[in-house]
N, C-alpha and C positions, 0 to 999 in steps of 0.2 A: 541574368534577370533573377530577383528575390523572390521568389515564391511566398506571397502574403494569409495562404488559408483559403485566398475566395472573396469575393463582391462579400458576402452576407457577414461571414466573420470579420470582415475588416469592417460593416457598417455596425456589429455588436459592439467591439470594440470601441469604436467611436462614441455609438451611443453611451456607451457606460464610463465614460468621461465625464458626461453632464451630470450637475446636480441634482438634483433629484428624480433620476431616471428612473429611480424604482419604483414611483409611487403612478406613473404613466403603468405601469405591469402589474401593481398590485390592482388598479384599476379596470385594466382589460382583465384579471382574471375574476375579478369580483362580475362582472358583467357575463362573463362564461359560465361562471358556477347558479347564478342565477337564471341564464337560460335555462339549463341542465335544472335547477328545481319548477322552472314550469313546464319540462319536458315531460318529467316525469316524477309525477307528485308524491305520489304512494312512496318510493324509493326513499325520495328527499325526507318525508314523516317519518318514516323509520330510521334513516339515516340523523334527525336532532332529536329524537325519543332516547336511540340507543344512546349517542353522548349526555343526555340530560341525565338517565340512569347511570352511568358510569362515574360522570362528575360529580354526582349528588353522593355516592354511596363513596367516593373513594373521597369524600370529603366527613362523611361521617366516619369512617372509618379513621380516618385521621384525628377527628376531633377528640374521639373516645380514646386512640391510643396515645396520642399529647397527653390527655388528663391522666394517664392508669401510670405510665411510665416514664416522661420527661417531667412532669411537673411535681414540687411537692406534696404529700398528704398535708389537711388543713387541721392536721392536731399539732398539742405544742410533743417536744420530744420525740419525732417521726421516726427517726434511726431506730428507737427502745421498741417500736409495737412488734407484737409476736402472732403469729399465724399458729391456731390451734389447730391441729388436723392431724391426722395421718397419710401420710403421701403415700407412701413406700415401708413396707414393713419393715421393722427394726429391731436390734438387743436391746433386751433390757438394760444392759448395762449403757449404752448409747442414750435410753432414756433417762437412766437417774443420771449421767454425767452432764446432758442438757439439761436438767430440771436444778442441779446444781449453779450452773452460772446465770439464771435468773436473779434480779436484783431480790426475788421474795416477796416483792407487794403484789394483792391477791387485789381483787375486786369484785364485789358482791353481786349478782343480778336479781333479778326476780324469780329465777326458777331455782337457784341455791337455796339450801336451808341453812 
């Protein structure tokens, strides 16, 4: 005799033949999960608050680092701009050797004289 699993596993089987069987399951669990939020309310309001914040922030979080580092700056010549600053201290020599491969063009602000 074959040993088939069982009544139960042989009628999954079966059922998961038919077309469209899964939407009979997505349906019994949508029916489950809403009991479950009128079981217990409190639970369920914390439980689409915390996804509301999670989604909203890891969507801003996105939006801000698309703009800063996959996308281009909206000047013309982006690759030429130069970051003034001191990051990490440095030689002197390291400064004049960068200050040398500058193209030279300087531009004036309002607090220059």
């Amino acid at each position: 005799m074959v040993d088939v699993g069982g009544i139960e596993n042989t009628w999954e089987r079966c059922e998961q033949q038919r077309r469209g069987w899964w939407v009979e399951t997505v349906v019994q669990d949508l029916k489950y999960a809403l009991r479950g939020f009128r079981r217990y309310p409190a639970c369920s309001i914390a439980a689409v608050v915390t996804l509301m914040l999670g989604i909203g922030s890891t969507s801003a979080v996105f939006s801000v680092v698309d703009r800063i580092l996959f996308r281009p700056l909206p000047y013309r010549d982006a690759d030429r701009l130069v970051s003034v600053g001191l990051v990490a201290p440095i030689e002197p020599q390291e400064f004049m050797r960068a200050a040398r491969t500058t193209s030279g063009r300087t531009t004036r602000n309002r607090w220059s004289r």
